[in-house]
N, C-alpha and C positions, 0 to 999 in steps of 0.2 A: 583294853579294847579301844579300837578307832573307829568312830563309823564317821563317815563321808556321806554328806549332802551333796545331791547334784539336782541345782534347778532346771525341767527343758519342756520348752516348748515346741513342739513341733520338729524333736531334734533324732527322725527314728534313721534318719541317713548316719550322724555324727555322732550320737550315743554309742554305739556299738561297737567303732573301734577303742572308745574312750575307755570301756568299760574292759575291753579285751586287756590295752595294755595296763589299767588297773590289775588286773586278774594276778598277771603275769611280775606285776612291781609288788603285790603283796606276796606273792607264794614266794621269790625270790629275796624278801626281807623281813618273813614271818617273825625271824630270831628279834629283830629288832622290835617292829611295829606290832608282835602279836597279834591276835585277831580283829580282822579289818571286815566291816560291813560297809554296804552301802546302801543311803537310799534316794531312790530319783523319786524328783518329786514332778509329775506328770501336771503343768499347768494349764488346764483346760486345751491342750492339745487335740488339735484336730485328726492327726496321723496316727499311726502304730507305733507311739513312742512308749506308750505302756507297754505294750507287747512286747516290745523288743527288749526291754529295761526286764520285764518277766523269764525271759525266754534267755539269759545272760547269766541270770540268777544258780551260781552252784557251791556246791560243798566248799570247796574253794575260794569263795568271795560268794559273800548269800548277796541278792539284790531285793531290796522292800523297794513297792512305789507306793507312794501317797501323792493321794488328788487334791488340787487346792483348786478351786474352782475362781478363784479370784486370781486378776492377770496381772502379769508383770513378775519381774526375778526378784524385786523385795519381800514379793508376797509371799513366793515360792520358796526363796530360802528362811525367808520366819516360818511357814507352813514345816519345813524340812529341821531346823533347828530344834522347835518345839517337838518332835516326833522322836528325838535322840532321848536316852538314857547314860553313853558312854561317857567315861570322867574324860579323854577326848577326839572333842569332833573337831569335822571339816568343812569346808563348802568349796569345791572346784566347778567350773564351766565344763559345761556337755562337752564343748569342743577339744577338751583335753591339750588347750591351749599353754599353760604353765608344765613344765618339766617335773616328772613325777619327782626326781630325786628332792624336790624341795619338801617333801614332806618325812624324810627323813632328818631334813635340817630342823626343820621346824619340832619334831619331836623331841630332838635334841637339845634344842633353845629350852621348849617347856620343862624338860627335867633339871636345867641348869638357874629354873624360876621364873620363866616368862610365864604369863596368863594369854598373851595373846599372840600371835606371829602371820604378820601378814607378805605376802611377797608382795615385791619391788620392783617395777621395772624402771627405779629413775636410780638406784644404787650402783656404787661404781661396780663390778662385777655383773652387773647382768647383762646377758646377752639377747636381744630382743631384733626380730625379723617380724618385717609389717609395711602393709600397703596404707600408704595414706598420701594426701591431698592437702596442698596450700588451705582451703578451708577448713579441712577436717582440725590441722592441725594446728590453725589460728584459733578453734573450738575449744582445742584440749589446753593449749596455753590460758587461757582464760578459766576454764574450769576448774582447772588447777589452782589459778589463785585464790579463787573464791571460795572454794573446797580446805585450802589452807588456811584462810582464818574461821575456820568452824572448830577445825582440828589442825592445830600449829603443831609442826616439827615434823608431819605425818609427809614424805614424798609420794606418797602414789596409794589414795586411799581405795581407788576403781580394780586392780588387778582381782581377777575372778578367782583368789587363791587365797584362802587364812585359814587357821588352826587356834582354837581357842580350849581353852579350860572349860568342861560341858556345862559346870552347875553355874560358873558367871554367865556367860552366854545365854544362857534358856534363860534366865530370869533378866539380863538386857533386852532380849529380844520382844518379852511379851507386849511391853508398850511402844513396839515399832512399829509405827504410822504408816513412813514411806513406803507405798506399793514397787514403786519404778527402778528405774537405774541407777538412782541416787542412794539408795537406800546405805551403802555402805558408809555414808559421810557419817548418816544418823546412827548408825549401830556403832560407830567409834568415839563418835562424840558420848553416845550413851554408856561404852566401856570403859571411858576416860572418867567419866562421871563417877564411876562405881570406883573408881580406884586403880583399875587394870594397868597390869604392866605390859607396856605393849612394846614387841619388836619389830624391825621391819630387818628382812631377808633378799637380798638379791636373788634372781629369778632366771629362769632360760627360757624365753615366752616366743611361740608364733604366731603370726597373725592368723587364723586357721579359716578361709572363705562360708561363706554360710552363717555371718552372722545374722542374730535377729533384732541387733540394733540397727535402727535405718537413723545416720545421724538427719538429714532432712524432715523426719516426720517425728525422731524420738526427743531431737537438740534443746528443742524450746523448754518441753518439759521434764529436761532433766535439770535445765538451770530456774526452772519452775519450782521443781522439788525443794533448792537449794532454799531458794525464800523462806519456802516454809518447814523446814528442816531448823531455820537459822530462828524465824519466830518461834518453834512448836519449842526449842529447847535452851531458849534463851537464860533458863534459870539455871538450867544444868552447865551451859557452857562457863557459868559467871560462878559455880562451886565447885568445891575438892577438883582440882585436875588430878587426872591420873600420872603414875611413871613411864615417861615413852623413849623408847632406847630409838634411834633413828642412826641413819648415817647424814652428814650434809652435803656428800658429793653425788648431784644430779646426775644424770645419764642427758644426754647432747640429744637422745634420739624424744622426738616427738612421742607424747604417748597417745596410745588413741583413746579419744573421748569422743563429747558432742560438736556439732558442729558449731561455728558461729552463730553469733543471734544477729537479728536483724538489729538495729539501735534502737530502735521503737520496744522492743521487747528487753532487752541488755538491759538500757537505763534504768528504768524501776525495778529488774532483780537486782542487779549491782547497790542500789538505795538502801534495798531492803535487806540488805544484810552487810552493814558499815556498823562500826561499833556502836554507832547510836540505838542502833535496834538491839543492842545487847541490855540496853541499861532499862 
C-alpha cells in the first residue's frame, strides 16, 4: 500500500485537478503501486479545500483530510506523515507540480533498497519549466548553498516530491520543529541521522502559477529556518551520517527558492551556520 501526503493550504482551485490525474496514474499502475490512498492535509485553510479533497474521495483512490491547525507546509506535512500507517508513503504539492511518473521510479528505487527517494530538479535528466527572476534566482543560489552544508551531497533538498520507508519516516518526523519551508532540510538531515539511505531521482517538474510561497514575505524566514535548523541539530549533524546515493551533475537551470536577503539579514544567518556552530 502507498498513501500520499498532500499539504494545502487554501489550494480548492489546484487540488482537484492534482487529485484527478492522481486518480487516473493510480488506476493505470495499480499492478505495480497496488493500493494507493491519499491524504490532504487541509492547513487552517480558509476556502473549500476540505471539501473538495472530500468530494474527490472514491473507491478508486479513497481521499482522508486531516486538519492541522498550525500554519505552514512543515507543520502540514509532519501533521500528514504522522496520520500514515502504509510501509510506503509520500508527500507531493497540491499543485501536482512534479511528474507523476516519478513515483513509479521512486517505488522502484525502494525495492532495489533505498529507504528514501527524493526528486531532483538539479540531476542531469530532469526536465524543468519555470518562471523566475534575477532575484528570485540569486535567492535560490544561496539557499542552496547553505542548505548543502546541513546535508552534503543532497542537490535539491526543496522539490515538493519524496517517497520514504513509513516506519523510518514517522519516527524522523516526530521531533520535527520546523513549521515553514525549510522544513525539508531538517527531516533529511534527521533521516541521515538515523542511517537512511537516501537517493535522489531526476524529475519533470512545472512551475504551476498559484503558488503560496511569496519569496518577498516568506525569503527571510526560510533562511531564518535554516539557522535554527543548523543550531536545533547540531549534534545530529556531527553523528552516524547516513548512506546518500546522489548524482553530481547539476542542472544549469535556476531552481526556485527564497529570495535574496537583504545583507543586514544574510550576514548573521550565513554566521550562524559555518562549521563553527557545529562544534
Amino acid at each position: 500500500m502507498l498513501q500520499i501526503v498532500i499539504p494545502a493550504f487554501n489550494e480548492e482551485r489546484r487540488l482537484p485537478r492534482t487529485l484527478r490525474e492522481l486518480r487516473r496514474y493510480a488506476a493505470a499502475h495499480r499492478g505495480v503501486l497496488g493500493h494507493v490512498e491519499v491524504i490532504v492535509v487541509d492547513n487552517a485553510s480558509s476556502d473549500a479545500t476540505a471539501e473538495v479533497a472530500r468530494a474527490a474521495s472514491t473507491a478508486a483512490l479513497p481521499v482522508r483530510v486531516v486538519r492541522c491547525t498550525r500554519r505552514g507546509k512543515g507543520a502540514a506535512v509532519r501533521a500528514g506523515l504522522l496520520a500514515t500507517d502504509a510501509d510506503l508513503v509520500c508527500f507531493m504539492d497540491a499543485d501536482g507540480a512534479t511528474g507523476l511518473d516519478a513515483l513509479e521510479v521512486a517505488w522502484r528505487r525502494v525495492l532495489l533498497g533505498a529507504e528514501v527517494v527524493i526528486g531532483s530538479r538539479a540531476l542531469a535528466g530532469s526536465e524543468t519549466e519555470e518562471r523566475h527572476c534575477r532575484t528570485r534566482s540569486r535567492g535560490a543560489a544561496v539557499y542552496r548553498r547553505l542548505a548543502g552544508r546541513l546535508v552534503p551531497g543532497i542537490a535539491d533538498t526543496q522539490c515538493g516530491f519524496k517517497v520514504f520507508r513509513g516506519d523510518l519516516v514517522r519516527e524522523a518526523v516526530r521531533d520535527l520543529d520546523t513549521a515553514g519551508f525549510s522544513f525539508d532540510v531538517e527531516l533529511l538531515v534527521r533521516l541521515r541521522a538515523a542511517g537512511a539511505r537516501i537517493e535522489e531521482i531526476p524529475v519533470s517538474w512545472v512551475d504551476v502559477p498559484g503558488s503560496t510561497f511569496v519569496p518577498v514575505r516568506h525569503g527571510a524566514g526560510a533562511f531564518a529556518e535554516l539557522a535554527r535548523i543548523a543550531w536545533s541539530t547540531r549534534g545530529l549533524q556531527t553523528s552516524g551520517p547516513g548512506r546518500v546515493a546522489v548524482s553530481t551533475t547539476r542542472s544549469p537551470m535556476p531552481l526556485p527558492a527564497v529570495a535574496a536577503l537583504p545583507a543586514v539579514v544574510a550576514v548573521p544567518v550565513l554566521a550562524s551556520i559555518t562549521p563553527r556552530s557545529h562544534r
